[in-house]
N, C-alpha and C positions, 0 to 999 in steps of 0.2 A: 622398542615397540613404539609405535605411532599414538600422535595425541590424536582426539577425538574432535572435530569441528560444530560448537554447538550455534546455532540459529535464535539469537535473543532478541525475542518481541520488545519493542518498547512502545508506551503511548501512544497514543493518536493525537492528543494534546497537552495543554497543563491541564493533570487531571492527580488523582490520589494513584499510587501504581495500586495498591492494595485492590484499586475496584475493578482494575482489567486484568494484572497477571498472578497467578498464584505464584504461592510463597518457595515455591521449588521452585523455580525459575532463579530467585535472590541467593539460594543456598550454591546453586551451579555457578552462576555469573560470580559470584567471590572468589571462587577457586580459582578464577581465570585471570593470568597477566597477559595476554598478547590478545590483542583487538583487531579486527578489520573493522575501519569505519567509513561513514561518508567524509564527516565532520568531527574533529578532534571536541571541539568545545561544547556540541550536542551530547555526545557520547559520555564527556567528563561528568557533564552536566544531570546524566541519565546516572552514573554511576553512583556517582552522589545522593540518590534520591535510594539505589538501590543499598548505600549502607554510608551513613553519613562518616566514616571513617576508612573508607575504602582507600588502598593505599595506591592511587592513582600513578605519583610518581614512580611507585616499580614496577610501573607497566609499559610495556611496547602497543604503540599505536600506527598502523600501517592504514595509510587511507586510500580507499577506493571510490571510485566515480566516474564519469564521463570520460574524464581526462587521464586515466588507468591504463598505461601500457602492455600488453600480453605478458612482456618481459617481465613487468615490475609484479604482475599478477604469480607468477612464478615462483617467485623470493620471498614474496607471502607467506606460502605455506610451510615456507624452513623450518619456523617452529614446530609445527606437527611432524614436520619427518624427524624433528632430533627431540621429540617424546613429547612435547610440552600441547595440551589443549590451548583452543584457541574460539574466541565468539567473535560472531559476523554481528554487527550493531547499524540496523536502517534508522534512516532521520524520525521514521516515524511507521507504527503497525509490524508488519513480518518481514525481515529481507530476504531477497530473492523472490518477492512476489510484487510486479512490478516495477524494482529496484537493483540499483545496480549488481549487486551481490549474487544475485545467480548467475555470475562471471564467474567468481571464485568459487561456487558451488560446484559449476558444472567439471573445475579442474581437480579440487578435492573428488570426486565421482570417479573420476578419468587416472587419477592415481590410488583409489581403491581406498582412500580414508575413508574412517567412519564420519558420517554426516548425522546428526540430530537434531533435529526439529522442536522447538519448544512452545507451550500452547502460549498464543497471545492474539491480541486482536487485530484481524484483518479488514480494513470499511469495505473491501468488495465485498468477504460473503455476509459482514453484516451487514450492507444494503440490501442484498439479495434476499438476506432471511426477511427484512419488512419490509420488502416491495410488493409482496404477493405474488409475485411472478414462477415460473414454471422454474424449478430451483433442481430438476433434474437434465434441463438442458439448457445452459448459459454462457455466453462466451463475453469475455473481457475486450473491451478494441484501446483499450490504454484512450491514450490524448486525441483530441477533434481534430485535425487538419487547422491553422491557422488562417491559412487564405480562401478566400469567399466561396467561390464555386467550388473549391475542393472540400470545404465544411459542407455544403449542399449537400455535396453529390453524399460525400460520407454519410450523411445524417439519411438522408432517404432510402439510401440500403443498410444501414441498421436496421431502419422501419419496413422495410422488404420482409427482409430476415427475420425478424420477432412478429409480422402479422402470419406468414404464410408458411414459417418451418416453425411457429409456435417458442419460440428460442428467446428467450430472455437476454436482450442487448443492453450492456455496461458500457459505460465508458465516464470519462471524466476529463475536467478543463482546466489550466491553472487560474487560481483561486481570483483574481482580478479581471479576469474575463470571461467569471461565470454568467454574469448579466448577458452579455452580448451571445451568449450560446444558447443562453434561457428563449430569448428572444429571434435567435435563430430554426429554436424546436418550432416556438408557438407559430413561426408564419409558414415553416414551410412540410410540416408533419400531421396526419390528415387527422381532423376534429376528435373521434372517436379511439385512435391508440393512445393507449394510455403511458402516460408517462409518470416516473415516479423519482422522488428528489431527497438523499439522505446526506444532511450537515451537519458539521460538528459532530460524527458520531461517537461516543461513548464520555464525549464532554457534559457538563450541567446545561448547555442551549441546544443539547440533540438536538435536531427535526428531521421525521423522517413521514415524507408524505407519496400518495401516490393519487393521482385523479386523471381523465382524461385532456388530451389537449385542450379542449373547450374550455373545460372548466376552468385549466391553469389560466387560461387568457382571461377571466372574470377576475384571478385574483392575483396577480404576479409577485412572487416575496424576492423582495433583498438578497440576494448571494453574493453578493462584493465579498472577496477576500475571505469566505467561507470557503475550507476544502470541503468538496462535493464531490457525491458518485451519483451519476443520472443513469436513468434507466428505461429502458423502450421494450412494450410488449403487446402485441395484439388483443385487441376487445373482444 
């Protein structure tokens, strides 16, 4: 019989696990010696926290990311065809949602294992739930475009799309170039849409704000090297 492929939340930063994932989630993840990771030393590091005596060296760690070949993606799942469960482990939130891991999901699928999901926190939909924004129809755009006119053009059809299909526009930037993105909304995104900004979510310096353009130009905050989810939605 086939082992079971389980999806374990972890943090969104250094926080207590106790305050974002329930305690099912610690009783599952023990049972399990074979990991798919991003990061061997995140994962360890995570495991550690989920029971300080976890016996890490009898475990198999298979890591996946960028650099993940179909083949190697394959070999992966061995342990589930020869009985044994196995957890998918993101750097950070739910993998497979935005992360590389719904590579392996979508092959666990595709060979008819069972897949489980486990609750933990995700920053899109907790941006979403305190942006105020329309939380019946939203769509994700991942990362901004890096190069100038192609950020442009991205950023004024989001704003397209969230004034005139009502659609609540996400996306996010890497954390060192959230300033220059901030500053990319306020000059070129019209006075009145409102844009909403959630940092460090579910850490001790959350902030989670939403105002119009206008306003944010009276008062610009700090985002250096805060992981952020911005958000764009018609006034």
């Amino acid at each position: 019989m086939a082992g079971t492929v389980y999806l374990i939340p972890t943090t969104l930063g250094e926080c207590d696990l106790n305050t974002v994932l329930p305690e099912g989630n610690n009783t599952i993840t023990k049972q399990i010696r074979h990991f798919i990771v991003e990061d061997i030393r995140t994962a360890r590091r995570f495991l550690r926290k989920v029971d300080a005596e976890f016996p890490i060296d009898d475990c198999a760690f298979f890591i996946l990311n960028q650099h993940t070949s179909e083949l190697e993606l394959n070999s992966f799942l061995a342990p589930i065809a020869a009985g044994h469960d196995m957890g998918i482990i993101s750097e950070a939130g739910c993998p497979a949602v935005a992360d590389p891991g719904a590579a392996i999901v979508q092959l666990a699928q595709q060979k008819n294992y069972t897949v489980v999901p486990l609750v933990g926190p995700s920053s899109i939909l907790l941006a979403l739930m305190a942006s105020g924004f329309n939380g019946q129809s939203f769509a994700f755009a991942g990362y901004i475009p890096i190069e100038n006119s192609e950020r442009i053009k991205a950023l004024k059809k989001l704003e397209q799309r969230a004034i005139h299909e009502k659609q609540t526009q996400l996306f996010i930037e890497t954390p060192y170039r959230n300033n220059k993105l901030m500053a990319d909304i306020l000059k070129h995104c019209q006075p009145n849409t409102l844009l909403s900004i959630a940092a460090n979510i579910t850490l001790p310096d959350a902030y989670s704000k939403t105002k119009t353009i206008k306003a944010w130009s009276n008062a610009v905050p700090d985002l250096a090297k805060k992981p952020c989810i911005f958000g764009l939605f018609g006034a």
